[in-house]
gemmi code that builds the backbone of each chain (N, CA, C; Angstrom):
import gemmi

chains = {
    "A": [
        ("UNK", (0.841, -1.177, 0.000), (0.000, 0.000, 0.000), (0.884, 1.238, 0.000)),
        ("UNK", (0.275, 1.991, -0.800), (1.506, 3.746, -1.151), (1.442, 4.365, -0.220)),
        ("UNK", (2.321, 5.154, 0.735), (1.842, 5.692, 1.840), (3.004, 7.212, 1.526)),
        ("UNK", (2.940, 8.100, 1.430), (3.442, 9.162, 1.715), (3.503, 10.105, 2.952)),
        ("UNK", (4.461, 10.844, 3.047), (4.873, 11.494, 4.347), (5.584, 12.532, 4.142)),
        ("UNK", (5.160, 14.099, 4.334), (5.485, 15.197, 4.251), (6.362, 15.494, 5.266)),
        ("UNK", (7.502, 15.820, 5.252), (8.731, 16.752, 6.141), (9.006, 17.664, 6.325)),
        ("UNK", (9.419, 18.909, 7.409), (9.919, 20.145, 6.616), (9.393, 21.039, 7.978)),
        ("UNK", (10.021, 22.158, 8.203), (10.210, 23.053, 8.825), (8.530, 23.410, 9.120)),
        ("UNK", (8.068, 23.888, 10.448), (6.533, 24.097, 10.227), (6.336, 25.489, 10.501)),
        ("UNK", (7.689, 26.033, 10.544), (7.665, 27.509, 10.943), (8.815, 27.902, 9.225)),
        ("UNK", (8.437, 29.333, 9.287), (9.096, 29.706, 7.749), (9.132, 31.516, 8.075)),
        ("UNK", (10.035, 32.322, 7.966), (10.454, 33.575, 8.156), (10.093, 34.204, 6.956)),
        ("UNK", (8.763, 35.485, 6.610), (8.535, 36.239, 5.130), (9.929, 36.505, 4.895)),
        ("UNK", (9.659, 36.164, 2.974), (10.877, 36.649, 2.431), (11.554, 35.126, 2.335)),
        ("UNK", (12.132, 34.173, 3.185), (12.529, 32.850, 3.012), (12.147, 31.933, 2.117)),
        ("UNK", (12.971, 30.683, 2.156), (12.403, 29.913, 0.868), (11.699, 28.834, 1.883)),
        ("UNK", (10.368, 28.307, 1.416), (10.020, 27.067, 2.328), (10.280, 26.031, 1.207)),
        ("UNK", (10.973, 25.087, 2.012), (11.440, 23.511, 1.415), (10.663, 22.361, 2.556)),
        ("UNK", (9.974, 21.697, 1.599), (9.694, 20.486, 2.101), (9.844, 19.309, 1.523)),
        ("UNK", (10.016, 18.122, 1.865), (10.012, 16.373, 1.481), (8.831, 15.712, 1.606)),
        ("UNK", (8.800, 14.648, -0.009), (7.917, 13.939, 0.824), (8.282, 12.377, 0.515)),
        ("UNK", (8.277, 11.763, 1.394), (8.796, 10.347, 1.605), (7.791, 9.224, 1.057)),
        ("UNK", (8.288, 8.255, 0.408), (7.247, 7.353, -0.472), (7.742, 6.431, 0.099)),
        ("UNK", (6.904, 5.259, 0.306), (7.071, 4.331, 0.780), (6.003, 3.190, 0.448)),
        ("UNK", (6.025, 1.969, 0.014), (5.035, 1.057, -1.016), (5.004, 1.310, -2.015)),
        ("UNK", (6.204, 1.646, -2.826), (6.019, 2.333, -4.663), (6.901, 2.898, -4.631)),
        ("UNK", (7.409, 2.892, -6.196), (8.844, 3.387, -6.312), (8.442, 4.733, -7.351)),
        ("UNK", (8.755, 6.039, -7.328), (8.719, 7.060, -7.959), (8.995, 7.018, -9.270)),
        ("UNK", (10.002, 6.262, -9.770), (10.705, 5.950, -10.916), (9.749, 5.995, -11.872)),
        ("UNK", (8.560, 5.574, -11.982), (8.140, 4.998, -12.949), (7.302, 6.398, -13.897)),
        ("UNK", (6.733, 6.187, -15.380), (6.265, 7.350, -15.942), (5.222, 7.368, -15.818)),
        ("UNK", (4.530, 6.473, -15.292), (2.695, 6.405, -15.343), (2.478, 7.178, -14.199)),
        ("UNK", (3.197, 8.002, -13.171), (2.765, 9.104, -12.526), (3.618, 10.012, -12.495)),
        ("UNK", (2.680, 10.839, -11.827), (3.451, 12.493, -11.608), (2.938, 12.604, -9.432)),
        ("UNK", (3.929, 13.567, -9.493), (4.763, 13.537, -8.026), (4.252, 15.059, -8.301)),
        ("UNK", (3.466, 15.522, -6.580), (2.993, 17.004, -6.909), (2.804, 16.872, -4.956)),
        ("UNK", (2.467, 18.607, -4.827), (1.959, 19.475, -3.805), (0.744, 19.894, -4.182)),
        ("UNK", (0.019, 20.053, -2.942), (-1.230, 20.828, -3.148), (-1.285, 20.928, -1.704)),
        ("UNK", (-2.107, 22.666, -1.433), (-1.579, 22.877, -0.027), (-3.137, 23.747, 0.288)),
        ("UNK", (-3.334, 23.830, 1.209), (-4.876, 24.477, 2.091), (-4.312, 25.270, 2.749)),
        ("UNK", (-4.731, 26.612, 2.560), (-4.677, 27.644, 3.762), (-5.508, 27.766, 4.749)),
        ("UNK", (-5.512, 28.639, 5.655), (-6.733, 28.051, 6.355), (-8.018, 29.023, 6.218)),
        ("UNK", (-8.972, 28.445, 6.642), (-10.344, 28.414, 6.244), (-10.339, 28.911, 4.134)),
        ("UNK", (-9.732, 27.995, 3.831), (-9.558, 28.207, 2.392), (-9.604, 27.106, 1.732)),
        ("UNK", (-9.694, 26.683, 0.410), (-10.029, 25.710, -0.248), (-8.685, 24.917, -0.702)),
        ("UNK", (-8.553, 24.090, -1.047), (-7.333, 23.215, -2.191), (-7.142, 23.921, -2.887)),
        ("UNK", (-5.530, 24.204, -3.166), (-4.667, 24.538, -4.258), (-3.540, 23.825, -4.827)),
        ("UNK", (-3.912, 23.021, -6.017), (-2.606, 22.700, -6.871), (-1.964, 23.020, -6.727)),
        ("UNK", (-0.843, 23.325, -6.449), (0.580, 23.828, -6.344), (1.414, 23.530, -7.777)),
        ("UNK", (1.242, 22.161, -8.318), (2.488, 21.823, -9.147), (2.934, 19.880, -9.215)),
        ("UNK", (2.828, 19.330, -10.330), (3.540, 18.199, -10.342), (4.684, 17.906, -11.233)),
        ("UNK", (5.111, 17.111, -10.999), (6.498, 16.512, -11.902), (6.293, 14.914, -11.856)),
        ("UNK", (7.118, 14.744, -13.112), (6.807, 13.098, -12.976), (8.686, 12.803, -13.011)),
        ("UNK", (8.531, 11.270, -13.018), (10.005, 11.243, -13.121), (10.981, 11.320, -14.499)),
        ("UNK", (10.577, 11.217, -15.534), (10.801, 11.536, -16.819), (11.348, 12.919, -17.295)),
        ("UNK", (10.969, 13.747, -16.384), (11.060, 15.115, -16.086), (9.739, 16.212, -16.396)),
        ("UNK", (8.606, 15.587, -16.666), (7.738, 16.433, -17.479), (7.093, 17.445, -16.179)),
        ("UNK", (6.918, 18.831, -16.156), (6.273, 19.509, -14.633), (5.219, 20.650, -15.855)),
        ("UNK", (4.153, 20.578, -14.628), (3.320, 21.884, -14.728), (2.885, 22.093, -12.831)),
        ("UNK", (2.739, 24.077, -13.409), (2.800, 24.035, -12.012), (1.313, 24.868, -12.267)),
        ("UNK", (0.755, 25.316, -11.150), (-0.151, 26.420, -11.227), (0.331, 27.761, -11.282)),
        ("UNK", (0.233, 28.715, -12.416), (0.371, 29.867, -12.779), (0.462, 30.689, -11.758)),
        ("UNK", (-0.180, 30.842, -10.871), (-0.577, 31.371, -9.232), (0.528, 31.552, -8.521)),
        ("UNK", (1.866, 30.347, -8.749), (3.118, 30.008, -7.802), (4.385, 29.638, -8.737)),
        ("UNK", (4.077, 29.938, -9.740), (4.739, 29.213, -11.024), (6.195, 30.010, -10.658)),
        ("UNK", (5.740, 31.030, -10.999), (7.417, 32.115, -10.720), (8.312, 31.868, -9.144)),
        ("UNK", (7.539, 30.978, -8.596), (8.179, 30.640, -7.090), (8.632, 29.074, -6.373)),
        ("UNK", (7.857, 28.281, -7.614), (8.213, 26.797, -7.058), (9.031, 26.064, -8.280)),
        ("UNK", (9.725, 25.279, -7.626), (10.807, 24.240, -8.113), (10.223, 23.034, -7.188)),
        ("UNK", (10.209, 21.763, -8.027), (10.150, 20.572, -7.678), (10.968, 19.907, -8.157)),
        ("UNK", (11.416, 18.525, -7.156), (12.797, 17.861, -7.900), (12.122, 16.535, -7.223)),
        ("UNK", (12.951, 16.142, -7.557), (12.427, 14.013, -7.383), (14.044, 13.468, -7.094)),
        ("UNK", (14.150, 12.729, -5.953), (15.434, 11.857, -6.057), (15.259, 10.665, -5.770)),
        ("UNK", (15.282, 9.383, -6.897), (14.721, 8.397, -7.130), (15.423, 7.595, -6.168)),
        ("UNK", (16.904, 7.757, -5.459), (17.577, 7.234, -4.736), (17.466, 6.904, -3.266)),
        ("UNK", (16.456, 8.116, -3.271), (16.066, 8.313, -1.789), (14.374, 7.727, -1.487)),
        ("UNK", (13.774, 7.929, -3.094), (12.616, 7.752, -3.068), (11.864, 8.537, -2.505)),
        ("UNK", (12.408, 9.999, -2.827), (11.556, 11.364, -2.334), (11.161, 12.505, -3.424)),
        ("UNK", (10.374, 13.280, -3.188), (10.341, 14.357, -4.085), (10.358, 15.488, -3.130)),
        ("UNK", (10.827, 16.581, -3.702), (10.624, 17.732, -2.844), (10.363, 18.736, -3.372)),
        ("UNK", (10.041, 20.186, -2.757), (8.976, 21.221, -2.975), (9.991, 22.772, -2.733)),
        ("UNK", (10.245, 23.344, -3.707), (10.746, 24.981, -2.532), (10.134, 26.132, -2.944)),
        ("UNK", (9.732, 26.764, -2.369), (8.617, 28.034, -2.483), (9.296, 29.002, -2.255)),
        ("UNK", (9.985, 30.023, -2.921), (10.519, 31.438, -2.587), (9.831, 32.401, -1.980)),
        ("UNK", (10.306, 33.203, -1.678), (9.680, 34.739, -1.587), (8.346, 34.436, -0.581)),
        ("UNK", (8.306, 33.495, 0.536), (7.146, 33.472, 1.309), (6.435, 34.756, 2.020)),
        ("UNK", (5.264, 34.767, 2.065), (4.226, 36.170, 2.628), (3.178, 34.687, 3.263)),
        ("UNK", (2.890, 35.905, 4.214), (1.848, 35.222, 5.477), (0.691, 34.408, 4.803)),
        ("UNK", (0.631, 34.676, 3.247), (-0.781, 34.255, 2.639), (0.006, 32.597, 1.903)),
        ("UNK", (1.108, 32.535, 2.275), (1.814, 31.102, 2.025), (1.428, 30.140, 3.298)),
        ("UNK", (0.914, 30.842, 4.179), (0.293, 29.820, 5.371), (-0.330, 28.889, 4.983)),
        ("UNK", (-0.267, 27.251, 5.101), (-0.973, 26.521, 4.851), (-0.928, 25.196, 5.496)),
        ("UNK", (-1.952, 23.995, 5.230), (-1.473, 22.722, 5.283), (-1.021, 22.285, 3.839)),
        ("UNK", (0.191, 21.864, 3.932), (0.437, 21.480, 2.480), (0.405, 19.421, 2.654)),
        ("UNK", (-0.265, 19.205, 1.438), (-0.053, 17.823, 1.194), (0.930, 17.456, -0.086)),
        ("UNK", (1.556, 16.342, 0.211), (1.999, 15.803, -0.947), (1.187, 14.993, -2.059)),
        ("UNK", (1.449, 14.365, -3.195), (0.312, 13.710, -3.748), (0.897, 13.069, -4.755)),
        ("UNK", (0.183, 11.952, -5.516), (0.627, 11.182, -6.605), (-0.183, 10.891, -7.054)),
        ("UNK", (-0.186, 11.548, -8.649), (-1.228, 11.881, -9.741), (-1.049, 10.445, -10.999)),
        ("UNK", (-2.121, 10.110, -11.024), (-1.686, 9.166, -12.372), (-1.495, 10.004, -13.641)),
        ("UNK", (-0.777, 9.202, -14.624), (-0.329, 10.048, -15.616), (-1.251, 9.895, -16.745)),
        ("UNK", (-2.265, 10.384, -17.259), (-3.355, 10.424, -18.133), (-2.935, 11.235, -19.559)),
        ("UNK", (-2.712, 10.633, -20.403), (-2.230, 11.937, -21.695), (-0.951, 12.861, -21.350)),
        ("UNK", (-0.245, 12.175, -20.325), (0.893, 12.342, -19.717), (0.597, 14.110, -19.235)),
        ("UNK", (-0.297, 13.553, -18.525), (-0.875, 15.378, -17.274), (-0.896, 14.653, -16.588)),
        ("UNK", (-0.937, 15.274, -14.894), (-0.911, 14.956, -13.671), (-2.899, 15.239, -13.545)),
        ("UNK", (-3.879, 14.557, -13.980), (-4.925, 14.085, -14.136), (-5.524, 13.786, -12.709)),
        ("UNK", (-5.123, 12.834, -12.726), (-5.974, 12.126, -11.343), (-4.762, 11.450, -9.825)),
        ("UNK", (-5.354, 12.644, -9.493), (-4.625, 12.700, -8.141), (-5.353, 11.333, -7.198)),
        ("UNK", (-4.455, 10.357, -7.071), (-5.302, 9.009, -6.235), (-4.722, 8.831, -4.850)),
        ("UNK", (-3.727, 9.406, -4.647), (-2.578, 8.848, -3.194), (-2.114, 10.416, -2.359)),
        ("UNK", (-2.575, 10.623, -1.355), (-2.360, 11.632, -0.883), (-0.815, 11.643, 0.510)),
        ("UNK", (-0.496, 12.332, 1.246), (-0.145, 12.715, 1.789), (-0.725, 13.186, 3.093)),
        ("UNK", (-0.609, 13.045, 4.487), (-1.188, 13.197, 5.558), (-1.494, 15.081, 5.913)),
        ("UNK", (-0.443, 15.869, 5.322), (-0.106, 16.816, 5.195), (0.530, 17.446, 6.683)),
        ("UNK", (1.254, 18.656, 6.348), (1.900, 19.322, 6.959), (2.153, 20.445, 7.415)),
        ("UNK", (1.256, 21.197, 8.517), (1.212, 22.748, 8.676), (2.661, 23.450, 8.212)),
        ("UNK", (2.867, 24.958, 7.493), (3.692, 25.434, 7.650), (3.223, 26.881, 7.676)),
        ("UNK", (4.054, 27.607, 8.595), (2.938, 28.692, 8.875), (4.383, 29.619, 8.907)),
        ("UNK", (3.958, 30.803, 8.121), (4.801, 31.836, 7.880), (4.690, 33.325, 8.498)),
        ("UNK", (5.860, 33.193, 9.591), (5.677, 34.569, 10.125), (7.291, 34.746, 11.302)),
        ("UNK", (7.571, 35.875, 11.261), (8.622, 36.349, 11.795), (8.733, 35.954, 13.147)),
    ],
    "B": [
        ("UNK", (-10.320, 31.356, -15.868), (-10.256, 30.458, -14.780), (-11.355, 29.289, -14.534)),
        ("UNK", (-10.653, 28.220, -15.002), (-12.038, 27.263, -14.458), (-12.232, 26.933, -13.027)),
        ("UNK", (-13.684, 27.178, -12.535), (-14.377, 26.815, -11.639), (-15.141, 26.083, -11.160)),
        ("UNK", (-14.986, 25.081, -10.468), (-15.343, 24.272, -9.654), (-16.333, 24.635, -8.518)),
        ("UNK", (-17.575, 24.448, -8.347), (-18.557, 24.508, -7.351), (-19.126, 23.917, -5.862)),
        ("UNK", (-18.688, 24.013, -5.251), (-19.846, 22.850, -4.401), (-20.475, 23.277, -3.296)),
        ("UNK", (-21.085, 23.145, -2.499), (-22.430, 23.478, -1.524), (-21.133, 23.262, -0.082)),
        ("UNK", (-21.266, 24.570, 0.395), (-20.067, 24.260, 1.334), (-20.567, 23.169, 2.940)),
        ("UNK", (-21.877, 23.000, 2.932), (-22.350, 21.665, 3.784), (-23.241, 21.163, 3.308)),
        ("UNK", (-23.457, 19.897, 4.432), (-24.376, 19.221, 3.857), (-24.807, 18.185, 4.789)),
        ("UNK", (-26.450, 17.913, 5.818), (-26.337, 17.673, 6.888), (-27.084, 16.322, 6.393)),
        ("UNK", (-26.800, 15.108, 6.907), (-27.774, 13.857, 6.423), (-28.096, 13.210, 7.510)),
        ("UNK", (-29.486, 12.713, 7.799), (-29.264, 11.433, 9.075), (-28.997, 10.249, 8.530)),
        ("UNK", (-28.312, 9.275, 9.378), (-27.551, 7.712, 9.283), (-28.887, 7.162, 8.225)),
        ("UNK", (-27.827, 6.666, 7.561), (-29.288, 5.646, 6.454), (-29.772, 6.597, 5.267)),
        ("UNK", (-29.621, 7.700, 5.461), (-29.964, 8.475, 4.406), (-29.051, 8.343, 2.991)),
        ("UNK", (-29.474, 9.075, 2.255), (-28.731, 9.615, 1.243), (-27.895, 10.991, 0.948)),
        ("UNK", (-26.765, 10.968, 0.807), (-26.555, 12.442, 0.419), (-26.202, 12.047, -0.698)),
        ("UNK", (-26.428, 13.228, -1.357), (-25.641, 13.639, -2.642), (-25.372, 15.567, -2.600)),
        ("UNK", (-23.912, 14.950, -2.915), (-22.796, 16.484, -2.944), (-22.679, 16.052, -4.652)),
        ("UNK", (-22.856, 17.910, -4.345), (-22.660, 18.340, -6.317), (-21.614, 19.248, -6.524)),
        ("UNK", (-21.197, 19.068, -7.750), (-19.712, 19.552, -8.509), (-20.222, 20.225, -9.476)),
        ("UNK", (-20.320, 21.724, -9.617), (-20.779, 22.457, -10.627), (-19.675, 22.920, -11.167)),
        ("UNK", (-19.283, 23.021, -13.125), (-18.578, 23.794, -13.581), (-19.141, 23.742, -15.061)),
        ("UNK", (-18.552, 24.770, -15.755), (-18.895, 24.849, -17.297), (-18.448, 23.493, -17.580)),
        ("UNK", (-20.168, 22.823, -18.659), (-20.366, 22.018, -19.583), (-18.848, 20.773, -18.952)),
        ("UNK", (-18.558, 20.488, -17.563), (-18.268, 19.782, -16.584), (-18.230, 18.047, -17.136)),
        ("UNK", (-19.516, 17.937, -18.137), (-19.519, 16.905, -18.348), (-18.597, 16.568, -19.513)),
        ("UNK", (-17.807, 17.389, -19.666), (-16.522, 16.983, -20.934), (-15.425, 16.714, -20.387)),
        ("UNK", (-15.677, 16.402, -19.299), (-14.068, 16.201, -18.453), (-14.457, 15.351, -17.596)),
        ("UNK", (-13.350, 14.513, -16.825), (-13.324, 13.671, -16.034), (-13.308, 13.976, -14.445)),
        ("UNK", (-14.531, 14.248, -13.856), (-14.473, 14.193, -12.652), (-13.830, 13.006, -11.531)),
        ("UNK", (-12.752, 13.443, -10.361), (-12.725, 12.988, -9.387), (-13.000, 13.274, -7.874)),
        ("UNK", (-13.390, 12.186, -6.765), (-13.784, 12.602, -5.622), (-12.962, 12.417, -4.694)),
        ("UNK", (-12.128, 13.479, -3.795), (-11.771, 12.509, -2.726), (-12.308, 13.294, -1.121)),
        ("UNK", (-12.457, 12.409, 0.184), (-13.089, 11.984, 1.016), (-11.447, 12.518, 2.115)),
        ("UNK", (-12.115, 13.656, 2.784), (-10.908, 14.086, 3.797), (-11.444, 14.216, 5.106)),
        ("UNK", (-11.086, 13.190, 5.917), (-11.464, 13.202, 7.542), (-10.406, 13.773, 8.496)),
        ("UNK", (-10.814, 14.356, 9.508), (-9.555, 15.120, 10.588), (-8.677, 14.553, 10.640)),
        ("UNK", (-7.333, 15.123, 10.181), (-6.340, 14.711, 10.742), (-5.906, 13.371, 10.002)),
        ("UNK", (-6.275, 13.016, 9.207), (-6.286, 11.836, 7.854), (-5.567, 12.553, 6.562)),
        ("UNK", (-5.081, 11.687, 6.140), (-4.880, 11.930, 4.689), (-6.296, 11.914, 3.935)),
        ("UNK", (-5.991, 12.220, 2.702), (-7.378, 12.467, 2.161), (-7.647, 11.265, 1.359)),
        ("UNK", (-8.435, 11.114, 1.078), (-8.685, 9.544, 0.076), (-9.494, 9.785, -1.015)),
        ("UNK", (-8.965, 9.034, -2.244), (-9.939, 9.077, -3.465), (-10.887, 7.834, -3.071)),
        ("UNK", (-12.118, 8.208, -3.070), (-13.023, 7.416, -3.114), (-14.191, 7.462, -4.580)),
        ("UNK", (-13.755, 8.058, -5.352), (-14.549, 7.542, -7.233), (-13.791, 8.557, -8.065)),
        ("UNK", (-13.297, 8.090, -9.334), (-12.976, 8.471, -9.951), (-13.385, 8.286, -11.756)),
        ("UNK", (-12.718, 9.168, -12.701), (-13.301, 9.342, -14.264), (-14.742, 9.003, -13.872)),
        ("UNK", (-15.671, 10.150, -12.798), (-17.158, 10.521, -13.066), (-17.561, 9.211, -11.803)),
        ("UNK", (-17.489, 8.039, -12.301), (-18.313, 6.945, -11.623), (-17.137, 5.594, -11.006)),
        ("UNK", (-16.126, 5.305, -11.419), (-15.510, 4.504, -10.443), (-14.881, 4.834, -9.396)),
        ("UNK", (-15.052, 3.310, -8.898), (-14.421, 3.252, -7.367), (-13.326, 2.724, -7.164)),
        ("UNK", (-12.585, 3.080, -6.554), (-11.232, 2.453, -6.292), (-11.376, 1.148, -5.286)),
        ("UNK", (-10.390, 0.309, -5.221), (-10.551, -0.741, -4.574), (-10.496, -0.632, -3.191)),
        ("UNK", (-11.764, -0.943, -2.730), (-11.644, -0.742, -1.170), (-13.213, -0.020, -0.765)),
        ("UNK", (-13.609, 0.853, -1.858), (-14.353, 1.889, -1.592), (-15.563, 1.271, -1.729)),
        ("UNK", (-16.349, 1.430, -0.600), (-18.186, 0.304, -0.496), (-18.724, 1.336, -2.132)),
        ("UNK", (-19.720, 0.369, -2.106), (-20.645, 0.120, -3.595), (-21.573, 1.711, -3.004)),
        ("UNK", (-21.581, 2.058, -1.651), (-22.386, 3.240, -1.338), (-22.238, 3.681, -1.754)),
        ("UNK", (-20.557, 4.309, -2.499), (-20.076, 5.617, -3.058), (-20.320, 5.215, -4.911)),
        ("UNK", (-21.188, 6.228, -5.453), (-21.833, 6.295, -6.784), (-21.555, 7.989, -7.727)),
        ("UNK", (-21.531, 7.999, -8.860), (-21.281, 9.258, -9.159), (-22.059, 9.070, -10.511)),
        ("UNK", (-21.977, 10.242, -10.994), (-22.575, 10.643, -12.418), (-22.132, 11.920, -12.617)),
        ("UNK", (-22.166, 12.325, -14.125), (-21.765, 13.142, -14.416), (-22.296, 14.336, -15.471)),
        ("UNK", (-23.458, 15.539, -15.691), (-23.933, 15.460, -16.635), (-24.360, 16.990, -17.087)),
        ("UNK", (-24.051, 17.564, -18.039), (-24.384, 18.778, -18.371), (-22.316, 19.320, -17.462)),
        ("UNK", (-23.765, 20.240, -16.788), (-22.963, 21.369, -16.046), (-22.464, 21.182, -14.515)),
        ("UNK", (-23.041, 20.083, -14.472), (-23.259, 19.108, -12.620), (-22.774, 17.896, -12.532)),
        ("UNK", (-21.845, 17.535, -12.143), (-21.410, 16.381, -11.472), (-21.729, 15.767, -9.889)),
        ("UNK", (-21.918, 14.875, -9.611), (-22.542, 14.329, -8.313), (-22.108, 13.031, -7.846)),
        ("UNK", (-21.642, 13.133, -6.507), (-21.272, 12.458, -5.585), (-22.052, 11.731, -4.843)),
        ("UNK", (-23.137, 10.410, -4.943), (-23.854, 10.085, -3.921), (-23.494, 8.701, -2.963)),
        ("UNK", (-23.689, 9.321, -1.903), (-23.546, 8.196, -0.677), (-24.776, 7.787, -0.119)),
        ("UNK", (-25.254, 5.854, -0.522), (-26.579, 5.509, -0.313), (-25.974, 4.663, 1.451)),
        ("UNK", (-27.409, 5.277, 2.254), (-27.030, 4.317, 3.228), (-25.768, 5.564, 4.020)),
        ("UNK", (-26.112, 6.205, 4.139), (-25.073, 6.884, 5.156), (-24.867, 6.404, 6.517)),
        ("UNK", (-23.678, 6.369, 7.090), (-22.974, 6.128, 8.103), (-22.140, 6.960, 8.832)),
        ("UNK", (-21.645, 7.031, 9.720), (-21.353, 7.740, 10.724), (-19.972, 8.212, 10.333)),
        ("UNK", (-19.559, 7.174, 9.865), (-18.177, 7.190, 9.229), (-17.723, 7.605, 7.991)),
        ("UNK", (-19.372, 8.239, 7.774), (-18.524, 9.227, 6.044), (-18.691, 10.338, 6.694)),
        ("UNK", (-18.593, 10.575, 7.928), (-18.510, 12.047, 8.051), (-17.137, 12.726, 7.509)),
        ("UNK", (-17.021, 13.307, 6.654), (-15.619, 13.991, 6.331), (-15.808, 15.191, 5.490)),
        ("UNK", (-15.090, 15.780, 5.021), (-15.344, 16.495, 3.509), (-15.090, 15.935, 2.564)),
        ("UNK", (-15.657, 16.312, 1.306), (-15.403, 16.002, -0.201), (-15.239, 17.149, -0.932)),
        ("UNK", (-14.328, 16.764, -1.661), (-13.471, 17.762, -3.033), (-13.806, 16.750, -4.485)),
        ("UNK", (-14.504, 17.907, -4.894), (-14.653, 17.311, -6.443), (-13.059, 17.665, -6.831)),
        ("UNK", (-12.549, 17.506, -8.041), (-11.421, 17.427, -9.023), (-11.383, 17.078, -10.170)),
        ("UNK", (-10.895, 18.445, -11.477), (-10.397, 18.107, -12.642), (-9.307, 18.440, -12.962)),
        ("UNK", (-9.022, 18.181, -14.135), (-7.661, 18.614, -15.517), (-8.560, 19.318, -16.003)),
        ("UNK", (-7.796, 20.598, -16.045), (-7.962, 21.886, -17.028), (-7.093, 21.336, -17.482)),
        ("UNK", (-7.328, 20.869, -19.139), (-6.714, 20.379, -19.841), (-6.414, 20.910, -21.374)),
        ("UNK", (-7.237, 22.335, -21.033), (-6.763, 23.534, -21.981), (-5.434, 24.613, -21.379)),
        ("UNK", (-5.555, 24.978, -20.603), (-4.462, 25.435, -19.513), (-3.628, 24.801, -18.870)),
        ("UNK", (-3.991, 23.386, -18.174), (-2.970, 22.370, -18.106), (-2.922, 22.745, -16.433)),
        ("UNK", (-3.777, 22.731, -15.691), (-3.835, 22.445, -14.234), (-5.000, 21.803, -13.126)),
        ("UNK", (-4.612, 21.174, -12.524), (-5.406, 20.557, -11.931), (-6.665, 21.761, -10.856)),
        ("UNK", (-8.084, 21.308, -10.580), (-9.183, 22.598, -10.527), (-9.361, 21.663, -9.091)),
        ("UNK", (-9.769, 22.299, -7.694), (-10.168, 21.911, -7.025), (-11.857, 22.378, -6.624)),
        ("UNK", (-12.619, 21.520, -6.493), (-14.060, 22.132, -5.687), (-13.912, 22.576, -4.033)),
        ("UNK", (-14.312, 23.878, -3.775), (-13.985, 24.111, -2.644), (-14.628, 23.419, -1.575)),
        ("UNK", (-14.939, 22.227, -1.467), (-15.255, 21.092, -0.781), (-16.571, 21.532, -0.127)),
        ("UNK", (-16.831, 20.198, 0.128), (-18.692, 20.041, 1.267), (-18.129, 19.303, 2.186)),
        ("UNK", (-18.840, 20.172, 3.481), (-18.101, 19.527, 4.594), (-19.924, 18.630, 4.816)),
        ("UNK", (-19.525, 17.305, 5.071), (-20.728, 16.283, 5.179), (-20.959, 16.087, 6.745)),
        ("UNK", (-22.021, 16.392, 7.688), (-22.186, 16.081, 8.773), (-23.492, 14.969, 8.776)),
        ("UNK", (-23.014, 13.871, 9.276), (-24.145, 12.675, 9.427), (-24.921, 13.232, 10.931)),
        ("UNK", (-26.048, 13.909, 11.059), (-26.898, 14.017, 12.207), (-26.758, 12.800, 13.069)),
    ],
}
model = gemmi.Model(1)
for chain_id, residues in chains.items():
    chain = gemmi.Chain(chain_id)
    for i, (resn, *xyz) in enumerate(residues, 1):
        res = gemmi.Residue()
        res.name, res.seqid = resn, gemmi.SeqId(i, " ")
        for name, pos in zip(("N", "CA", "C"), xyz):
            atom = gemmi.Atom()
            atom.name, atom.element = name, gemmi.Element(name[0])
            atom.pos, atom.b_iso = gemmi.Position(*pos), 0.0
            res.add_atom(atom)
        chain.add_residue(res)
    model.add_chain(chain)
structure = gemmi.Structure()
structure.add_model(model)
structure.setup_entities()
């Protein structure tokens, strides 16, 4: 069974970069039939895509964060990870990790989530 | 911007039926998915492309998909679907995934 697990600092200073991990475990990343993504909840706020990558290298992110996130995958470790520049208080969120099947090779259908991970931004 | 709809609650007694709806433009040209987020849980897909279920997920959980409305129904409610639900597509003209700003489901 796929189980993922988000890592990472739960405090973040405006202006800093937030970096987080997320740890796979029951499934190996390697493969092309998915894509490896974030999607994060602020609070009292709805789901936001953030961004996936698969391992092949193919990424789309959401336009919204596009100019601020980098995602990378290290198949060695069997992790992917997340870094968000230029954080402001409205970067407050629970962020989850996620694993999208690869449909017409888009990150389509998000099936395997992540428990998620407060990170809350402020001086 | 595509938009995603849904009824931000939705109160049912045990045994009942709910059905949570997914409104977006002509909705039914795309592949709706559902997933099922309880406190402090990861979130779970429980139906996906409109009407399947993933393995695991009771025969309660049913969907359809049609026009401008997509729908989520749970026959036989239980105590234990209390959670929220997020509809989900591919904007697959723009190329990003659309979230429904979820229904939070309370079983009376």
């Amino acid at each position: 069974h796929l189980h993922l697990q988000e890592s990472g600092p739960g405090l973040v200073k405006p202006s800093e970069t937030l970096s987080l991990t997320c740890t796979v475990s029951g499934g190996s990343i390697n493969s092309s039939a998915y894509f490896w993504g974030w999607v994060r909840q602020p609070p009292g706020k709805g789901l936001e895509w953030m961004g996936s990558m698969s391992y092949t290298g193919s990424t789309y992110y959401n336009p919204s964060v596009k100019s601020r996130v980098t995602t990378s995958l290290d198949a060695s470790k069997n992790q992917f990870s997340l870094k968000l520049t230029s954080v402001t208080a409205a970067d407050t969120a629970v962020y989850y990790c996620a694993r999208a099947q690869s449909l017409a090779n888009a990150p389509a259908l998000i099936d395997y989530w992540g428990q998620g991970t407060l990170v809350t931004v402020s001086s | 911007s595509y938009v995603l709809t849904q009824p931000p609650s939705l109160s049912v007694a045990p045994g009942q039926t709910a059905t949570i709806s997914c409104g977006g433009d002509n909705i039914a040209s795309k592949s709706v998915h559902w997933s099922q987020r309880k406190p402090g849980q990861a979130p779970v897909l429980v139906l996906y492309h409109d009407t399947d279920r993933p393995s695991g997920i009771p025969d309660r959980f049913s969907g359809s998909n049609s026009g401008n409305t997509a729908t989520l129904t749970i026959s036989r409610v239980e105590a234990g679907d209390e959670a929220d639900y997020y509809c989900q597509v591919w904007e697959s003209e723009h190329h990003y995934v659309v979230f429904g700003g979820g229904t939070k489901l309370t079983v009376l």
